[in-house]
Structures are given as structure tokens and as C-alpha cells.
mmCIF entry with sequence, helices, sheets and N, C-alpha, C, O atoms, coordinates in Angstrom:
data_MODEL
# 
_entry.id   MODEL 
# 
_entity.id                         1 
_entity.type                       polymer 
_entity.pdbx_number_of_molecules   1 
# 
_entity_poly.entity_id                      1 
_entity_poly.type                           'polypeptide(L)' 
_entity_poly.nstd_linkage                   no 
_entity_poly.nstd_monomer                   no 
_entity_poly.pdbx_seq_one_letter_code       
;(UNK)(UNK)(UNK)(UNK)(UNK)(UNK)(UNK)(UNK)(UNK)(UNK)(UNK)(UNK)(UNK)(UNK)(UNK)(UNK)
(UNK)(UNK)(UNK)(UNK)(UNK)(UNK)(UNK)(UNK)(UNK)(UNK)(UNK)(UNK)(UNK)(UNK)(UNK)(UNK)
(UNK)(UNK)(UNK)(UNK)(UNK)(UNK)(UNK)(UNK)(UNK)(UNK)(UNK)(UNK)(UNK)(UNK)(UNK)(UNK)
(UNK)(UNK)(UNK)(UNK)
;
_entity_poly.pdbx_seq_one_letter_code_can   XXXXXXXXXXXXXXXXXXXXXXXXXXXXXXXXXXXXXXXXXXXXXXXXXXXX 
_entity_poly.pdbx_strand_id                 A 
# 
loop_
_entity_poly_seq.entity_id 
_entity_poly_seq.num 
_entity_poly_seq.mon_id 
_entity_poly_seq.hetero 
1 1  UNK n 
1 2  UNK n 
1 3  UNK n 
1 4  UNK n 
1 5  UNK n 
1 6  UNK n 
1 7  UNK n 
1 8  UNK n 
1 9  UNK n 
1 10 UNK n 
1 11 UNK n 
1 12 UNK n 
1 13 UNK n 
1 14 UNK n 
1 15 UNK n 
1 16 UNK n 
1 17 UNK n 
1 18 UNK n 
1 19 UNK n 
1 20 UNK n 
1 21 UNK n 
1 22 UNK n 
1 23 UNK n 
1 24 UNK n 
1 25 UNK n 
1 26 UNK n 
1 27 UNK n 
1 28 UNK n 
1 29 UNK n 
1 30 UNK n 
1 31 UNK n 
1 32 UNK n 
1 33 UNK n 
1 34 UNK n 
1 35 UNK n 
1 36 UNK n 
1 37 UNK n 
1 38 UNK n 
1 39 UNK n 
1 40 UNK n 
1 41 UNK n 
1 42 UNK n 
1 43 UNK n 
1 44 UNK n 
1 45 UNK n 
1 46 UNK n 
1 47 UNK n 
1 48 UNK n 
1 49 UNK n 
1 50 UNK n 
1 51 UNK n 
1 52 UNK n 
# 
_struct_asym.id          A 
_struct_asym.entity_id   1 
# 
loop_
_struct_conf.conf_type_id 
_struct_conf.id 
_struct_conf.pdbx_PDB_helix_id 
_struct_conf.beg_label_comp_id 
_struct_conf.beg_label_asym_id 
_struct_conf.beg_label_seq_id 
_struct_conf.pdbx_beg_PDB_ins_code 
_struct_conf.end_label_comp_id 
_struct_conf.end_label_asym_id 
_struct_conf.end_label_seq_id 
_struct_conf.pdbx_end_PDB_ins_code 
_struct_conf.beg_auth_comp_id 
_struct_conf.beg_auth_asym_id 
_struct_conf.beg_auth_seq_id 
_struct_conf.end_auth_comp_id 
_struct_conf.end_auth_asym_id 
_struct_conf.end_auth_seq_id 
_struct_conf.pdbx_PDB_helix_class 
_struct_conf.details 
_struct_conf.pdbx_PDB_helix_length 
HELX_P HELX_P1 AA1 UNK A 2  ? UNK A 8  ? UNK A 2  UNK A 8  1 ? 7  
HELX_P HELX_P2 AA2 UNK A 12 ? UNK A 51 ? UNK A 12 UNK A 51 1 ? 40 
# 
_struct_conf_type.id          HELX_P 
_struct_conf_type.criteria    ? 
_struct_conf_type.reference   ? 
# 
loop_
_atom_site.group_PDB 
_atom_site.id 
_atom_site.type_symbol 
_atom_site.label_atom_id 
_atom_site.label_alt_id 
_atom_site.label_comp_id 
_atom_site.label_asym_id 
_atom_site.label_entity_id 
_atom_site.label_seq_id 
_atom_site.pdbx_PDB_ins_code 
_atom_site.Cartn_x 
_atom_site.Cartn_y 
_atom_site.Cartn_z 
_atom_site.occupancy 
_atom_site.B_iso_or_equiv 
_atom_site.pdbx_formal_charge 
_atom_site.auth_seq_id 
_atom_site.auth_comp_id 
_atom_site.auth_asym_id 
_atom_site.auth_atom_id 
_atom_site.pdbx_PDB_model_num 
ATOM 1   N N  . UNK A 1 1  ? -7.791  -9.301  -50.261 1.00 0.00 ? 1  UNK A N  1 
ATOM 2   C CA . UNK A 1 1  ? -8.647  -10.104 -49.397 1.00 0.00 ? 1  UNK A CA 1 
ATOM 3   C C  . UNK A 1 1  ? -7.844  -10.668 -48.220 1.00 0.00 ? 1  UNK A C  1 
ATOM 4   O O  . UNK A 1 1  ? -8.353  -10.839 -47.112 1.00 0.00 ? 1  UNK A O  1 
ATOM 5   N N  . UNK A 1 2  ? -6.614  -10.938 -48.498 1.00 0.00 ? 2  UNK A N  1 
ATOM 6   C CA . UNK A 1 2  ? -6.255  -11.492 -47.717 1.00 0.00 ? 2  UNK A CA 1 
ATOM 7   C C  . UNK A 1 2  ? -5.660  -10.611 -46.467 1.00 0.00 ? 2  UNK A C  1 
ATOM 8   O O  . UNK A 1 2  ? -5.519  -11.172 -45.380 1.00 0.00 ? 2  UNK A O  1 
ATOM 9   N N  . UNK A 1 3  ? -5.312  -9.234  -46.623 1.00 0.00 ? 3  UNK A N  1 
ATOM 10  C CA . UNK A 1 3  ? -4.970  -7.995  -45.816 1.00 0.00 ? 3  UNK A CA 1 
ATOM 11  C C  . UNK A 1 3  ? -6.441  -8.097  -44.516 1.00 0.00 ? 3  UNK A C  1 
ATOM 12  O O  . UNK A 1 3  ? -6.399  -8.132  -43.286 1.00 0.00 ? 3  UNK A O  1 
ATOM 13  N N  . UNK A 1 4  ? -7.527  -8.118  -45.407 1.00 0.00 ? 4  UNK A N  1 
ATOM 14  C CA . UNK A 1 4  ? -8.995  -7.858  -44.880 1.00 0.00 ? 4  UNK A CA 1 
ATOM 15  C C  . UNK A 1 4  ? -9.136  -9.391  -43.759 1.00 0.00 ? 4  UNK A C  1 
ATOM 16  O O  . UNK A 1 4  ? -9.737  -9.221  -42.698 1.00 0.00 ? 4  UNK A O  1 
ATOM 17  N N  . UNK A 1 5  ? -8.810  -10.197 -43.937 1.00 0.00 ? 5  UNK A N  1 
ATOM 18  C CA . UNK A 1 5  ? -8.899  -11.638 -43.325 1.00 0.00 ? 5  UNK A CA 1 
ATOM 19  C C  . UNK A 1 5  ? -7.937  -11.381 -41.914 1.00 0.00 ? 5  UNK A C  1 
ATOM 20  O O  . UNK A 1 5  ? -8.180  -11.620 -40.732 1.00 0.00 ? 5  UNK A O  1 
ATOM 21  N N  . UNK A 1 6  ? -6.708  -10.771 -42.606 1.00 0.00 ? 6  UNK A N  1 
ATOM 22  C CA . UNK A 1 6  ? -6.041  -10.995 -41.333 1.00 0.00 ? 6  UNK A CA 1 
ATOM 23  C C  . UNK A 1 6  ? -6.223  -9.907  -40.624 1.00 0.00 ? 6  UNK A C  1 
ATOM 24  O O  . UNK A 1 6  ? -5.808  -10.051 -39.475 1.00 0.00 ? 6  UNK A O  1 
ATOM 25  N N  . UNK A 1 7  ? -6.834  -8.516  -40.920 1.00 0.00 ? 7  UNK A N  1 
ATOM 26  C CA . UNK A 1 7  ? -6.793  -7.656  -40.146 1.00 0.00 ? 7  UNK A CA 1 
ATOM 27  C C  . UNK A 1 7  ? -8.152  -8.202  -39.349 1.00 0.00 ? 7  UNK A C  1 
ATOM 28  O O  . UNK A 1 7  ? -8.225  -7.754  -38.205 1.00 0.00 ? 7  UNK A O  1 
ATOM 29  N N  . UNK A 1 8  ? -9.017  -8.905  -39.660 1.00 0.00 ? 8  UNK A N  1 
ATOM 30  C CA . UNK A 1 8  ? -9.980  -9.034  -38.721 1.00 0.00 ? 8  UNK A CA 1 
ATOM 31  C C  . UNK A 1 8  ? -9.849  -10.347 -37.764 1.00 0.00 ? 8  UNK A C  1 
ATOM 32  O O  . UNK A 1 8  ? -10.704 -10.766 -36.984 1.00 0.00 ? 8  UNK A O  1 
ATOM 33  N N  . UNK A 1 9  ? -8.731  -10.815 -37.992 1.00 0.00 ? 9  UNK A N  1 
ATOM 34  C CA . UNK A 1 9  ? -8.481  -12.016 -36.484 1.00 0.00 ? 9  UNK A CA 1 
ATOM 35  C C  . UNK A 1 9  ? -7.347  -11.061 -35.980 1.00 0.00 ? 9  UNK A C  1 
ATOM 36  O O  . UNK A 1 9  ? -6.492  -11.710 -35.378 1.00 0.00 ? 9  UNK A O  1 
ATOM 37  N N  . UNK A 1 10 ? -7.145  -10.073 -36.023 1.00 0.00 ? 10 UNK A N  1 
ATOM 38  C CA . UNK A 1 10 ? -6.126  -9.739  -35.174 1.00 0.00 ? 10 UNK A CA 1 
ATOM 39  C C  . UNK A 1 10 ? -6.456  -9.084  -34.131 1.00 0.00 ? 10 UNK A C  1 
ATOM 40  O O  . UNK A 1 10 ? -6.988  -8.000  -34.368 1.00 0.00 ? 10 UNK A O  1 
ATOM 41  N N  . UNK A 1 11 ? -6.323  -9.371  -33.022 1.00 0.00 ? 11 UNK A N  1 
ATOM 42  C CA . UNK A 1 11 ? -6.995  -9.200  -31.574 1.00 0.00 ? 11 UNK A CA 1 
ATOM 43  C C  . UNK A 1 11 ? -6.087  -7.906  -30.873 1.00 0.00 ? 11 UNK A C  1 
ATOM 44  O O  . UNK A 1 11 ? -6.734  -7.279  -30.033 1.00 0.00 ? 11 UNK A O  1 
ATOM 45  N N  . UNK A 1 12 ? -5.060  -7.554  -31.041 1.00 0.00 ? 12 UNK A N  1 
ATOM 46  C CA . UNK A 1 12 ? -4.060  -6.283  -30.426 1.00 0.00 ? 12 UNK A CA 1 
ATOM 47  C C  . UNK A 1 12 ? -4.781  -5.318  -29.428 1.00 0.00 ? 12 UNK A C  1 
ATOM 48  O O  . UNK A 1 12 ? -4.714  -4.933  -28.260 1.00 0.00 ? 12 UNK A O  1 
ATOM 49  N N  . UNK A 1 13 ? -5.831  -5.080  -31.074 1.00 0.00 ? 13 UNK A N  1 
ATOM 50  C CA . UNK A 1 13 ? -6.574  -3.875  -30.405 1.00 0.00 ? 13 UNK A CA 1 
ATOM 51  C C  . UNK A 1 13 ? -7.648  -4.022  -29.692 1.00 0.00 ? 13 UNK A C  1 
ATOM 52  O O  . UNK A 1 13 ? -8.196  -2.994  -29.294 1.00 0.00 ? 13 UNK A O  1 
ATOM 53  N N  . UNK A 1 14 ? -8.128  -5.114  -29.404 1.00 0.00 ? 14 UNK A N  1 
ATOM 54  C CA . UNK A 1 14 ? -8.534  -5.884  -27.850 1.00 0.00 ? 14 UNK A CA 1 
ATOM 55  C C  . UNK A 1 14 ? -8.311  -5.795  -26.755 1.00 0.00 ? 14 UNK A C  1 
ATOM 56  O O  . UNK A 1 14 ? -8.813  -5.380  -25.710 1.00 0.00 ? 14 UNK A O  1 
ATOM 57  N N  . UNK A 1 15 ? -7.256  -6.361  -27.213 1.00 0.00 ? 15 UNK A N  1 
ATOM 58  C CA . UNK A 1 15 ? -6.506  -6.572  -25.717 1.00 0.00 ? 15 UNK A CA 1 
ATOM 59  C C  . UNK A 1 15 ? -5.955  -5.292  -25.239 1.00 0.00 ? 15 UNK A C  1 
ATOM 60  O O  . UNK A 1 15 ? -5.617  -5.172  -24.061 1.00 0.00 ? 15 UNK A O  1 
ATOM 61  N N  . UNK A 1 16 ? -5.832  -4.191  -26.209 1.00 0.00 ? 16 UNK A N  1 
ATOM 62  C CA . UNK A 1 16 ? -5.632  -2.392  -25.628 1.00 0.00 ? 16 UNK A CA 1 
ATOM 63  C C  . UNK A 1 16 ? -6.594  -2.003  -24.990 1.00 0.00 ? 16 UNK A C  1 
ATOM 64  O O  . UNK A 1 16 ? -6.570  -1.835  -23.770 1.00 0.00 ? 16 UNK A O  1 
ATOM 65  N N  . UNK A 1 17 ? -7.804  -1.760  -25.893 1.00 0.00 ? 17 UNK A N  1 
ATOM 66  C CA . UNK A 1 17 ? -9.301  -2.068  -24.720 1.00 0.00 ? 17 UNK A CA 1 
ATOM 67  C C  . UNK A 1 17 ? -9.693  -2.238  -23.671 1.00 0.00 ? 17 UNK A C  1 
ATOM 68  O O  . UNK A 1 17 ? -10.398 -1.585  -22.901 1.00 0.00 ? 17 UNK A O  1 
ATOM 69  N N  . UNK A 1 18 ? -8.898  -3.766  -23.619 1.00 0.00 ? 18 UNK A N  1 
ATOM 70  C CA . UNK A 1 18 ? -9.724  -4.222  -22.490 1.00 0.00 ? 18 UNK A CA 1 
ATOM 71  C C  . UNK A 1 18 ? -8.573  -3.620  -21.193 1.00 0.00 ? 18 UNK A C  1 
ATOM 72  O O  . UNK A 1 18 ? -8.956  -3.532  -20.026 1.00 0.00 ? 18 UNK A O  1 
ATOM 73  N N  . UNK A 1 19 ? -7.265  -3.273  -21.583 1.00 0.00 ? 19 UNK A N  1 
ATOM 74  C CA . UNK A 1 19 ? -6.405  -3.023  -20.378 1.00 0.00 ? 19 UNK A CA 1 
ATOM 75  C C  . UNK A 1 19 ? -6.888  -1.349  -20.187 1.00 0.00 ? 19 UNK A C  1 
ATOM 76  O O  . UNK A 1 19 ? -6.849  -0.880  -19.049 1.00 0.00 ? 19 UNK A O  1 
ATOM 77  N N  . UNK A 1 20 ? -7.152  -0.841  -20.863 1.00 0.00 ? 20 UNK A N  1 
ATOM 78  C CA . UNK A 1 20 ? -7.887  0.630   -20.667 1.00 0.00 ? 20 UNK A CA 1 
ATOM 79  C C  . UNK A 1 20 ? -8.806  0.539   -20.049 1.00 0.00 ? 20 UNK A C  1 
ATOM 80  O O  . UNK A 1 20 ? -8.800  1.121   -18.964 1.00 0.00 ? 20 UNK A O  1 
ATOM 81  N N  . UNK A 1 21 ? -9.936  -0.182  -20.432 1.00 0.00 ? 21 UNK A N  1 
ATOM 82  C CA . UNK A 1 21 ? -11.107 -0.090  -19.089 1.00 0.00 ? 21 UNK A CA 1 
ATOM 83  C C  . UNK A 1 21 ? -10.910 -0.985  -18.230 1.00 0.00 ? 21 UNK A C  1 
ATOM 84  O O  . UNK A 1 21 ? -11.824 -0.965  -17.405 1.00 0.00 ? 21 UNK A O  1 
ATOM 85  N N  . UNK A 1 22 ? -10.240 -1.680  -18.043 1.00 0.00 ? 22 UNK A N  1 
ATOM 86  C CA . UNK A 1 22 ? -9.559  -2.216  -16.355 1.00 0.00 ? 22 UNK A CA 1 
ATOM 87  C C  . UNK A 1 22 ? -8.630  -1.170  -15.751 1.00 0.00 ? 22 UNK A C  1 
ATOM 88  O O  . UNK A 1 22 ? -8.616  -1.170  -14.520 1.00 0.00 ? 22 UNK A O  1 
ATOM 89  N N  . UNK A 1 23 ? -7.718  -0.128  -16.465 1.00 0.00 ? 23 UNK A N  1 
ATOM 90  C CA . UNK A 1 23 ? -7.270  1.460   -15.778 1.00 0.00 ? 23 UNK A CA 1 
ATOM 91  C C  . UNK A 1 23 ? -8.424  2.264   -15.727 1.00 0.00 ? 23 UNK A C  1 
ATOM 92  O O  . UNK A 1 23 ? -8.321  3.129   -14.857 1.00 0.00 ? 23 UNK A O  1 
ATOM 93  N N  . UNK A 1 24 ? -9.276  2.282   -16.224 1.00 0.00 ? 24 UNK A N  1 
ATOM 94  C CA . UNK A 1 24 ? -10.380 3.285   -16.221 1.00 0.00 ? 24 UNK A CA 1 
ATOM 95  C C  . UNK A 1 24 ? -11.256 3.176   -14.686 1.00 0.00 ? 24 UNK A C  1 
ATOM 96  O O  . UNK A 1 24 ? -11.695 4.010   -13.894 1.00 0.00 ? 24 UNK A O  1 
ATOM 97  N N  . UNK A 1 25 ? -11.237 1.572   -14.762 1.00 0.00 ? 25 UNK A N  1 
ATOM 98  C CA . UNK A 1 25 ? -12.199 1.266   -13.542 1.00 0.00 ? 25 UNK A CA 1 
ATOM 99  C C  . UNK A 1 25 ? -11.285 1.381   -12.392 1.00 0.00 ? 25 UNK A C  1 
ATOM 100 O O  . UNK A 1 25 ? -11.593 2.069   -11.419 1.00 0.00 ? 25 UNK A O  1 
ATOM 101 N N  . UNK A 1 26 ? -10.148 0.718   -12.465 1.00 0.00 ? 26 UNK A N  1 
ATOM 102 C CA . UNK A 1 26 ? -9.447  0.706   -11.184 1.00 0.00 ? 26 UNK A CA 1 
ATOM 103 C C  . UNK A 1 26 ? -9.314  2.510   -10.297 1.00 0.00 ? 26 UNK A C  1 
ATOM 104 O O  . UNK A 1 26 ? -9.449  2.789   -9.106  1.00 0.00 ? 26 UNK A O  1 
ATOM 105 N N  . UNK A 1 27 ? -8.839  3.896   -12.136 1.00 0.00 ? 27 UNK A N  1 
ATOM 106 C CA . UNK A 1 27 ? -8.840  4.692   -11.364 1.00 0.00 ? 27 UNK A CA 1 
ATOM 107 C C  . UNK A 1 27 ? -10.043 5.313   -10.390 1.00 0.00 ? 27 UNK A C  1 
ATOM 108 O O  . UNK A 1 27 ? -9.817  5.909   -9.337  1.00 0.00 ? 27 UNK A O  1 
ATOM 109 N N  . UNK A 1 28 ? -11.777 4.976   -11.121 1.00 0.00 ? 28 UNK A N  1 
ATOM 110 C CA . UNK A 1 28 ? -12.622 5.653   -10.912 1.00 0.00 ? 28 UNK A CA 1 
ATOM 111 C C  . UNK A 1 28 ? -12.851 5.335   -9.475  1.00 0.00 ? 28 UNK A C  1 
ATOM 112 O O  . UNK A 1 28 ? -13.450 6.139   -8.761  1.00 0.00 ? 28 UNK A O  1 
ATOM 113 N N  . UNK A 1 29 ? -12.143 3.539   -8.748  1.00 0.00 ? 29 UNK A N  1 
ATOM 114 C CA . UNK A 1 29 ? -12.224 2.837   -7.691  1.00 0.00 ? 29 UNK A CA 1 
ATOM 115 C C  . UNK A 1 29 ? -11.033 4.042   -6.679  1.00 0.00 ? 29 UNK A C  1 
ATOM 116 O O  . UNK A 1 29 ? -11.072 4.543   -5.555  1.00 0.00 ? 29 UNK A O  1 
ATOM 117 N N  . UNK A 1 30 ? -10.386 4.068   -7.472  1.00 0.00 ? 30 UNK A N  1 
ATOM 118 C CA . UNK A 1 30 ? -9.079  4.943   -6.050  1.00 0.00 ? 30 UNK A CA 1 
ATOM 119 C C  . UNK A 1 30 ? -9.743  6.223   -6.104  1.00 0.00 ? 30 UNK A C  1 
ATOM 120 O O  . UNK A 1 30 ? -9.939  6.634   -4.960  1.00 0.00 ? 30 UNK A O  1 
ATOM 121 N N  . UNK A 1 31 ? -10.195 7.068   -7.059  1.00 0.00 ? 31 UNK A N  1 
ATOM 122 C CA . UNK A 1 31 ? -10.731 8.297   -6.969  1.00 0.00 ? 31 UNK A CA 1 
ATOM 123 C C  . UNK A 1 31 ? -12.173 8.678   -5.959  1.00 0.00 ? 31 UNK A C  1 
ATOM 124 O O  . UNK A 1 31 ? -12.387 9.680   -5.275  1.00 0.00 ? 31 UNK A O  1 
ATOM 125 N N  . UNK A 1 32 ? -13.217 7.169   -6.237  1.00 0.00 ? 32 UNK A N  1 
ATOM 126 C CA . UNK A 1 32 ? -13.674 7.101   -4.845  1.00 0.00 ? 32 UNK A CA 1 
ATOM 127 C C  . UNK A 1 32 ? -13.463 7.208   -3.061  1.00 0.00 ? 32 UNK A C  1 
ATOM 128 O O  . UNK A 1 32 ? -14.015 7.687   -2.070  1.00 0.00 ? 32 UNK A O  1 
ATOM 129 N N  . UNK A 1 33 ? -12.084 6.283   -3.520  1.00 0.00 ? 33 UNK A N  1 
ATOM 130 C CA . UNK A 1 33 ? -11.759 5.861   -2.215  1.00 0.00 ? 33 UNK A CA 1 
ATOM 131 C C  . UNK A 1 33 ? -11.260 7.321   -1.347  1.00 0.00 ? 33 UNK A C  1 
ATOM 132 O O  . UNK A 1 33 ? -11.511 7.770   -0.229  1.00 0.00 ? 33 UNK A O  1 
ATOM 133 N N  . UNK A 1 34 ? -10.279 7.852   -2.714  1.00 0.00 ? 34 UNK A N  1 
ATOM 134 C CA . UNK A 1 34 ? -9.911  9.187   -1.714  1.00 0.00 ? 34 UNK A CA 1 
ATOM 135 C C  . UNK A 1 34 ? -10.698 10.349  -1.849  1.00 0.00 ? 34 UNK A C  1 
ATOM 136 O O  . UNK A 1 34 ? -10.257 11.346  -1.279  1.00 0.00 ? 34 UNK A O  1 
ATOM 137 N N  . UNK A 1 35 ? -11.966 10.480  -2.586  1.00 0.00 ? 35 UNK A N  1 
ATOM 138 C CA . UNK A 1 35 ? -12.942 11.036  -1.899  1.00 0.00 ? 35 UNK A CA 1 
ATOM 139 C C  . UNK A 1 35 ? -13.665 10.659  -0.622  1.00 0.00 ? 35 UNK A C  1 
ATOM 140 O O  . UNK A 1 35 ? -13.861 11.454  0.297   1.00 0.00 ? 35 UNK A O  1 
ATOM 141 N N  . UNK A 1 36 ? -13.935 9.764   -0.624  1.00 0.00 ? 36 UNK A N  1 
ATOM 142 C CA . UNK A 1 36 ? -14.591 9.113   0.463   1.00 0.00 ? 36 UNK A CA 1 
ATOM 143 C C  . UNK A 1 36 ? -13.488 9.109   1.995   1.00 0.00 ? 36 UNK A C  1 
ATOM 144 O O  . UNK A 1 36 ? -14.008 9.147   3.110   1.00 0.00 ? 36 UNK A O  1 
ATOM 145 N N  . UNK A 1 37 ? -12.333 9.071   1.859   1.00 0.00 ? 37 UNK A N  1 
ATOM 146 C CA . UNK A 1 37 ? -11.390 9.358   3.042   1.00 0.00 ? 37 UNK A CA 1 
ATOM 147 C C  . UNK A 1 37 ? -11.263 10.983  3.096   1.00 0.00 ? 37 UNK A C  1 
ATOM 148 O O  . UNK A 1 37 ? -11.389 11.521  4.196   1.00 0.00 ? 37 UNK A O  1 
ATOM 149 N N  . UNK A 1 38 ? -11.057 11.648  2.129   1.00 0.00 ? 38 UNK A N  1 
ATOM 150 C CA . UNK A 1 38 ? -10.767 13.002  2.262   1.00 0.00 ? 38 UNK A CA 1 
ATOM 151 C C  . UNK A 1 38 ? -11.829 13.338  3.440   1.00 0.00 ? 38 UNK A C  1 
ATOM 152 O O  . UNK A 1 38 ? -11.626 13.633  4.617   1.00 0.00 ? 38 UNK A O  1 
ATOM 153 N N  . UNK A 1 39 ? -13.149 13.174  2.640   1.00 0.00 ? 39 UNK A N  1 
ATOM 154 C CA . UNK A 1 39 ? -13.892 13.991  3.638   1.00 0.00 ? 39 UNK A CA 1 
ATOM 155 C C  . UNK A 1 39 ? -13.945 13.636  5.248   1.00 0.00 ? 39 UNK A C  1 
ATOM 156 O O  . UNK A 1 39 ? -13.991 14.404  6.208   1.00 0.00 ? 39 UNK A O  1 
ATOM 157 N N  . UNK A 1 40 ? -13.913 11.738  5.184   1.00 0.00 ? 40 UNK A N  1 
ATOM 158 C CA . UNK A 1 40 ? -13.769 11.554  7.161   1.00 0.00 ? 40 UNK A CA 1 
ATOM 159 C C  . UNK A 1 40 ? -12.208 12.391  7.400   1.00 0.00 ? 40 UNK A C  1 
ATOM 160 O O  . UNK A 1 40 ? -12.159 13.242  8.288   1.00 0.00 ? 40 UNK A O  1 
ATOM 161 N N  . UNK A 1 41 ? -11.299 12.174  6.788   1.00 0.00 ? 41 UNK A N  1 
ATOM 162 C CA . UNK A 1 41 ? -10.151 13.398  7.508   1.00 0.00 ? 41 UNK A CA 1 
ATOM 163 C C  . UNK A 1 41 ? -10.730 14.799  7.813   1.00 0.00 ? 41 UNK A C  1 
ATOM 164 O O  . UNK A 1 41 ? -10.647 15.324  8.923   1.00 0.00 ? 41 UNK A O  1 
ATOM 165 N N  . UNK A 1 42 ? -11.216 15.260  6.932   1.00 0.00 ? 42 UNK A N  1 
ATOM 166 C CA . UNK A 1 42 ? -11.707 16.186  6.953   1.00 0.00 ? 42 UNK A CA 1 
ATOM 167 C C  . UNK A 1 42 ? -12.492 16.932  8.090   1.00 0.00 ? 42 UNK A C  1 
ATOM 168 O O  . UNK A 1 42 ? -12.333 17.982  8.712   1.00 0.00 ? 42 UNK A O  1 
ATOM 169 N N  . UNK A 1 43 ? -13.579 15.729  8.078   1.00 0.00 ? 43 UNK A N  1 
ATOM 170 C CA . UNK A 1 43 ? -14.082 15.644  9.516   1.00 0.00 ? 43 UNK A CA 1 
ATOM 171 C C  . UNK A 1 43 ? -13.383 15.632  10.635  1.00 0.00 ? 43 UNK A C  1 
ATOM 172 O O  . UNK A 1 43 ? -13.611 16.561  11.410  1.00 0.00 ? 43 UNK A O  1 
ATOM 173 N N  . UNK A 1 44 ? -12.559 14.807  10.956  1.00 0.00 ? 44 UNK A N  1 
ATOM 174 C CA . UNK A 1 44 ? -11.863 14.662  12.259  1.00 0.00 ? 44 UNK A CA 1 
ATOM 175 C C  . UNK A 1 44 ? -10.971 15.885  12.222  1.00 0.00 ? 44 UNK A C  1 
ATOM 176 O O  . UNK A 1 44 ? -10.522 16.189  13.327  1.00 0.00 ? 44 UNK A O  1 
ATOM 177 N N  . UNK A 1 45 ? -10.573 16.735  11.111  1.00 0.00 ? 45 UNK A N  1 
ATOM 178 C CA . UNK A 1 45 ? -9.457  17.743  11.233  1.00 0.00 ? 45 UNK A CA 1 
ATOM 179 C C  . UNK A 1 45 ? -10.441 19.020  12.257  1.00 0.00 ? 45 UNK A C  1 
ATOM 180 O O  . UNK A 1 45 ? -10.084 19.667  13.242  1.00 0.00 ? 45 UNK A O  1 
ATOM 181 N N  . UNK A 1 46 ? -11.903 18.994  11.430  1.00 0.00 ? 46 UNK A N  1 
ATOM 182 C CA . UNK A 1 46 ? -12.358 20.128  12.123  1.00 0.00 ? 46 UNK A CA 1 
ATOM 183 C C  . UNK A 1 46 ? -13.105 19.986  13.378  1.00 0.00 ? 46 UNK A C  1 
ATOM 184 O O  . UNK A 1 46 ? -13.637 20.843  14.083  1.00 0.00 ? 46 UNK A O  1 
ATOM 185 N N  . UNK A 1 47 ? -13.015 18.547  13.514  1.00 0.00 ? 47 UNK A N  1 
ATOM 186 C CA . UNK A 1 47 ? -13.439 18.322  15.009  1.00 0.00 ? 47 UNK A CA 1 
ATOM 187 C C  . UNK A 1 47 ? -12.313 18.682  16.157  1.00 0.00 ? 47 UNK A C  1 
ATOM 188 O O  . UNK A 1 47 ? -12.557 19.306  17.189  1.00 0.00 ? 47 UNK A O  1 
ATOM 189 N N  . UNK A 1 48 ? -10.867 18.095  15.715  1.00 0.00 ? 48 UNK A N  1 
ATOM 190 C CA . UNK A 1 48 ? -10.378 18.780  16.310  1.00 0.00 ? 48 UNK A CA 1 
ATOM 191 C C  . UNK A 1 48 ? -9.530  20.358  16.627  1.00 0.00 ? 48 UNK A C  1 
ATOM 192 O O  . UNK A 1 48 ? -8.791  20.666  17.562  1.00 0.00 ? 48 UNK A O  1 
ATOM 193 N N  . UNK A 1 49 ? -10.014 21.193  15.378  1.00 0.00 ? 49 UNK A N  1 
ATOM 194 C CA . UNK A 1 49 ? -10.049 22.149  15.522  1.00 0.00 ? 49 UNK A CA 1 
ATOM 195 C C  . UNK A 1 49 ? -11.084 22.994  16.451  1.00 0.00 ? 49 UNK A C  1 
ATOM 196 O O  . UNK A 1 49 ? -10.853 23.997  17.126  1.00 0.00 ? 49 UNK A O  1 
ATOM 197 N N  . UNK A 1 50 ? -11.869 22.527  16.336  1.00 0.00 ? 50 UNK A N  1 
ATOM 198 C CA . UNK A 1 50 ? -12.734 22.804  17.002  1.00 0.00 ? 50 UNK A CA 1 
ATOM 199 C C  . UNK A 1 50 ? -12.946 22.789  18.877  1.00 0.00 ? 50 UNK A C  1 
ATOM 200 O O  . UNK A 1 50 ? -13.494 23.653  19.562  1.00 0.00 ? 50 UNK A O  1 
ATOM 201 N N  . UNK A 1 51 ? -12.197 21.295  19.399  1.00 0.00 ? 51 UNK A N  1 
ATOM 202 C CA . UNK A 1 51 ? -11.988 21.172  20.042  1.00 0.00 ? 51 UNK A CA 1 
ATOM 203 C C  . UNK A 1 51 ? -10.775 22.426  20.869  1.00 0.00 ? 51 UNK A C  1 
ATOM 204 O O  . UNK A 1 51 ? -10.707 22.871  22.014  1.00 0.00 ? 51 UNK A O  1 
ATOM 205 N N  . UNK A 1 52 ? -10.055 22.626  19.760  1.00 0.00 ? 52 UNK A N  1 
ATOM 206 C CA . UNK A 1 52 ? -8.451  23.298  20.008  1.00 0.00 ? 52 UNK A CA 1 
ATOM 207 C C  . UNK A 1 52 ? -9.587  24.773  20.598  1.00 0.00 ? 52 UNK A C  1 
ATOM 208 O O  . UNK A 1 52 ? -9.080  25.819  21.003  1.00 0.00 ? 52 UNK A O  1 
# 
């Protein structure tokens, strides 16, 4: 009983959790971002190819 008591106040695997989906979110935030820049580069590359 007493194994069972303490394994359930023990928070560890919480706090692993919660730092995983704060990496999870942060990457899905940068993976936006450099989609969202890729393509305006993108744009301006073939504008000025275009221009060339």
C-alpha cells in the first residue's frame, strides 16, 4: 500500500508531460513560421527571376 500511495503523489511524470507539449507546441509554432516565410522568399525569388 504504501508503494501504491507514493507512486501516486509522485508528480515526475508530469512535469515530463508538460515539458513535451510545451516542445511540441513551440516546434509546431517555428514549423509554421518557416512555412509561412519559405513561401514569401519564395515569392520574391521568382519575382526576381522573373524580372532577370
Amino acid at each position: 500500500m504504501k508503494y501504491i500511495s507514493r507512486f501516486v503523489k509522485d508528480e515526475s511524470g508530469a512535469t515530463a508531460i508538460e515539458y513535451g507539449l510545451i516542445a511540441a507546441l513551440i516546434a509546431v509554432v517555428i514549423i509554421g513560421a518557416v512555412t509561412a516565410l519559405g513561401t514569401g522568399v519564395s515569392d520574391n525569388m521568382q519575382s526576381v527571376a522573373d524580372a532577370l
